[in-house]
N, C-alpha and C positions, 0 to 999 in steps of 0.2 A: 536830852529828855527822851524816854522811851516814847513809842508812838504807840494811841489805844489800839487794844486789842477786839476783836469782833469776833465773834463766836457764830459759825456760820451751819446751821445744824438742819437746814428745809435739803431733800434729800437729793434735788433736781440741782443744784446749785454746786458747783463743782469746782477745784484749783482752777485756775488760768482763765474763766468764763467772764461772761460783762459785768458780773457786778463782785466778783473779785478784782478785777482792772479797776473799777470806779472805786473803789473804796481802799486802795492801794495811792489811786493818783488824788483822793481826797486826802492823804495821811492817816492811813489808819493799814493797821496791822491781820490779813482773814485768816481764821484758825478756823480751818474747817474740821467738825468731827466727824469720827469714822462712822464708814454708812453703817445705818442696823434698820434692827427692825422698830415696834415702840420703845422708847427707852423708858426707866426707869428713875424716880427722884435719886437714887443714888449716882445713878449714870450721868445725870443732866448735873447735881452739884459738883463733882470731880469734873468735867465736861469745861465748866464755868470758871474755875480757878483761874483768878487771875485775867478774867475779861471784865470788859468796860460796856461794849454792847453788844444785842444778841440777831441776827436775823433768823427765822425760828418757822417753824409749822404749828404741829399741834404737841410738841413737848409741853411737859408738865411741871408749869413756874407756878410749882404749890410755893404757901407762903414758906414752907420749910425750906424748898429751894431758894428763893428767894433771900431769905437770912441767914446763906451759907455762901451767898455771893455778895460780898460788901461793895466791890468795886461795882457792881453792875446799876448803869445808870440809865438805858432806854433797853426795850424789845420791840422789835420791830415784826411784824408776822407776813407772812407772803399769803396771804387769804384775810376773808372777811371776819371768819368768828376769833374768839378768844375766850370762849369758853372754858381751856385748858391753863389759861393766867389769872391765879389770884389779883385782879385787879386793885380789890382793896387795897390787900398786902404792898402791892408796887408801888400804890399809891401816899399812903404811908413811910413809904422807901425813900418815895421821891424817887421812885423809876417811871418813864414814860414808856405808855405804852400806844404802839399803833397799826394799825391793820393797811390793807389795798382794797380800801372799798371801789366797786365796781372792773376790779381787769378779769376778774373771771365771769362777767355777767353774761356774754353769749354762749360759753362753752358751757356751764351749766344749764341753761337753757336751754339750748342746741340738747346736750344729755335728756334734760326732763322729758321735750317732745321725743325723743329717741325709747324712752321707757314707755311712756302713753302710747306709742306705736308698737311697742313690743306686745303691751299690754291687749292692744286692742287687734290688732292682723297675727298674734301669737306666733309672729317671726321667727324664735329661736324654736319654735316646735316646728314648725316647717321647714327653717333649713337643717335642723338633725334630720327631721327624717328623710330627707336627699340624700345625705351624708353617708346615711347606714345603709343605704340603696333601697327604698323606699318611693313609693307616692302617694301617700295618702294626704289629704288636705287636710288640715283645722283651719277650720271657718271661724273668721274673724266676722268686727262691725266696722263699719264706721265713725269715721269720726265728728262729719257733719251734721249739724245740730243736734249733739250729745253734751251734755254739758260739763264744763270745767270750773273745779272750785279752788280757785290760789286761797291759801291762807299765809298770808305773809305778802302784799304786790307794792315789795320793797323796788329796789334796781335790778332784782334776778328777778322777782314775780310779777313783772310788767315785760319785764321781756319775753318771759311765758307768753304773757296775756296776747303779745303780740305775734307771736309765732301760730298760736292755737286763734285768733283772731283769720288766718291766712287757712285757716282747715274746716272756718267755716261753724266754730262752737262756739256756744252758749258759754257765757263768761262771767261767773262768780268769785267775788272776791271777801277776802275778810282781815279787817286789818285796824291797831288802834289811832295811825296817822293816815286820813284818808288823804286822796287825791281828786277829788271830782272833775276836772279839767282831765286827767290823765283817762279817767273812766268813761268820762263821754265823750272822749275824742274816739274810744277802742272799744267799745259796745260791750260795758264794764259795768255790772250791777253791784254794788256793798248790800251784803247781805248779816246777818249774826251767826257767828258759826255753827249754831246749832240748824240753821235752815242750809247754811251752806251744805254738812254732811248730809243731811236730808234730799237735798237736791240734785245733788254732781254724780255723774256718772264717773267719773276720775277727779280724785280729791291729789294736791299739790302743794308740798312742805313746802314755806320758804322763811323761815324763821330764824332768827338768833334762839341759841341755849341759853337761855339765866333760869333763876327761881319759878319764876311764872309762866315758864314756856313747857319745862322739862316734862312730860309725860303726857304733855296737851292733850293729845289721841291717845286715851285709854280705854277700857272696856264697854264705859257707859256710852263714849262718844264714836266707838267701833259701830255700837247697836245703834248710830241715826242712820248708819250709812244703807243704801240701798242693798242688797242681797247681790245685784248684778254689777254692783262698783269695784274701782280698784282706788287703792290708796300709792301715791308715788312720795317718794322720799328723796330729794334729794338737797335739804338742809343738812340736819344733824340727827344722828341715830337716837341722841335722848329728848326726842319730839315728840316719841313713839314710848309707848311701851312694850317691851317685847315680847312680855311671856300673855298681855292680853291679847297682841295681832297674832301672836301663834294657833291662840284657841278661837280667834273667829275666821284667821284661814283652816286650821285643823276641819272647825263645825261648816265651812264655804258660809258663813253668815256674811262675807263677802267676797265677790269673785275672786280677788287676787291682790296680790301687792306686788313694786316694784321698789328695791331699795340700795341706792347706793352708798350710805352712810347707814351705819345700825350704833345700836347701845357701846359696845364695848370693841372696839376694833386694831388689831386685826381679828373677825369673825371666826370666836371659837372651832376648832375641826368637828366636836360634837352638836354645835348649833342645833337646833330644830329647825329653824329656819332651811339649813341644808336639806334636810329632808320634805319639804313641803312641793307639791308637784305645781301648787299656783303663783309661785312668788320666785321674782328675776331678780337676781343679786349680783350687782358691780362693786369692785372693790378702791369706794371711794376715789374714784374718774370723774367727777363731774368738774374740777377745774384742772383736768391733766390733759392738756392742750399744749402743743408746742408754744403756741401764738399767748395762750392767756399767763404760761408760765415767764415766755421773755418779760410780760408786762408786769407781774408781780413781783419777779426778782428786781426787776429796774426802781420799782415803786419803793420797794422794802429798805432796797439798799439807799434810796433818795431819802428817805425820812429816818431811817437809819443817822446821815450824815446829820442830817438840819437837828436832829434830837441830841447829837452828841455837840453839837456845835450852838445850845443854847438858843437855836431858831424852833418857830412853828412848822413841825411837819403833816402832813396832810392826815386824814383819817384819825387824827389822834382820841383815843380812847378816854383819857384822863386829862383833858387838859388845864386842871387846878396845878397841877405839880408844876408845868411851866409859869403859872402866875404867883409864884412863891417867890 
C-alpha cells in the first residue's frame, strides 16, 4: 500500500529537517513544494495532485482549490490565522482543518513592543542618520504612562499587555471574550473600542480576519484616534483599510503607523504606503523567530499526524468533521 502523501508548502520547513523526520517515521510520505514567492490557486492545485495532507502557511485553499484536490483529507497551518482556507468549503469536504495556536505568542509580542519603540524613540530615524554620518537627534517620548490600547487580548494581546505592563503603560483593552482575572491581575481596563481609539496613545491589532473583523479600522474609526497616536499592526493587513490609513497618515490626522502585515502581501513595489515618511513597515516577521518556527513546524506536523490518523488534534479549526 502506498504511504500518504503530505504536501509540505510553509517556506521555513525544508527536506531532511524535524518535521520531515517525524512524519517519515510517522509513515507518511513529505513532498515538499518548490520555494516561491505567493503562490497562485493554480500553483497550489497542481501543487496538491495526488496528496492526502497539507502542512501549509498562508496559501490559498480557495474552495476551488479545494475541489481539485479530492484526496485531501486535513490542513494543518504553522500559524494562528486561516484566513487564507475556505473553511466552509473544507468543511463540507470533510477536510480538517487546524492551526498552532499560541507558539508564536512571544515573538510577535516581542515584535509589537519592538514597533511601539520604534514608534515612540523613532529608532530607525536615528540610527540612518549615524549611518550617513550624521548626528542630529529626533526626539522621541516616552513610554511610561502613555497609554496602550490592545484590541484583540487573545494569547498574543495579553502577552502585549504584559510586556507593556513592565514600561509602565496605561493598559486598554477591547475584546468580545473578556478575561477579568487576566485584567486585574495586569492593570487591564475593558473598554468599547470606540473609547479605546479615543484614548490610546498607541493602538495594537490582535485580531483574527473573518467577516466582522475585515476593515475594523477604517476612516470613521482612524478620525477617534488622537492626532499624536500611532496605530501598530501586527495581526492581519485586512484589519486595516489601507487606502483610509494612507489618507490620515498622508493628512498626520495621526502621528504614525507601524505595520507588519498589510492588505495584499507581498507589499505592492508602488504601495503608497512605501512612500509615507511616518509609517515602519516589516515584512510579515512577527512569528519569524528561530525558536517560534521550531515550535510551529513541530505543532503542525503533530496534528498533521493525529488528523490523518482519525485522532483529535490540537487547535482544530472545524471540529464537526471529526464527529461525522
Amino acid at each position: 500500500m502506498d504511504k500518504p502523501r503530505v504536501l509540505i508548502s510553509s517556506v521555513f520547513l525544508r527536506p531532511g529537517d524535524e518535521v520531515d523526520r517525524r512524519l517519515r517515521e510517522a509513515g507518511f510520505e513529505p513532498v515538499h513544494a518548490p520555494l516561491t514567492g505567493k503562490r497562485t490557486e493554480e500553483e497550489l492545485i497542481e501543487a496538491l495532485r495526488g496528496i492526502d495532507g497539507a502542512i501549509a502557511s498562508t496559501d490559498p485553499f480557495t474552495a476551488r482549490v479545494l475541489a481539485a484536490a479530492p484526496r485531501l483529507k486535513a490542513i494543518s497551518r504553522t500559524g494562528v490565522g486561516y484566513d487564507a482556507i475556505d473553511v466552509k468549503a473544507a468543511t463540507a469536504r470533510g477536510i480538517v482543518v487546524t492551526t498552532t495556536p499560541g507558539v508564536n505568542r512571544h515573538a510577535v509580542a516581542d515584535l509589537t513592543l519592538a514597533l511601539i519603540l520604534c514608534c515612540a524613540r523613532k529608532l530607525p530615524e536615528n540610527m540612518a542618520e549615524v549611518r550617513r554620518g550624521g548626528w542630529v537627534r529626533h526626539e522621541g517620548i516616552d513610554l511610561a504612562e502613555k497609554t496602550l490600547g490592545i484590541v484583540g487580548l487573545g494569547t498574543i494581546g495579553k502577552e502585549v499587555a504584559r510586556r507593556a505592563q513592565a514600561f509602565r503603560m496605561r493598559i486598554l483593552a477591547c475584546d468580545l471574550v473578556q478575561d477579568p482575572p487576566f485584567a486585574e491581575g495586569h492593570g487591564v481596563a475593558y473598554v468599547s473600542l470606540e473609547d479605546l481609539l479615543r484614548q490610546s496613545d498607541f493602538v495594537s491589532l490582535h485580531l483574527f480576519l473573518n467577516d466582522a473583523s475585515r476593515h475594523l479600522i477604517n476612516d470613521e474609526r482612524l478620525a477617534l484616534m488622537k492626532p499624536t497616536a500611532f496605530l501598530i499592526n501586527t495581526g492581519r493587513g485586512g484589519l486595516v483599510d489601507t487606502a483610509a490609513l494612507c489618507q490620515a497618515l498622508q493628512a498626520k490626522r495621526i502621528a504614525g503607523a507601524a505595520l507588519d502585515v498589510v492588505e495584499d502581501e507581498p507589499l505592492r513595489a508602488d504601495s503608497p504606503l512605501r512612500e509615507l515618511d511616518n509609517v515602519y513597515l516589516s515584512p510579515h516577521v512577527g512569528g519569524a523567530t528561530a525558536d517560534a518556527r521550531r515550535l510551529s513546524g513541530a505543532m503542525a506536523a503533530e496534528n498533521l499526524i493525529r488528523a490523518l490518523k482519525g485522532e483529535r488534534p490540537e487547535g482544530i479549526v472545524n471540529p464537526e468533521v471529526l464527529a461525522r
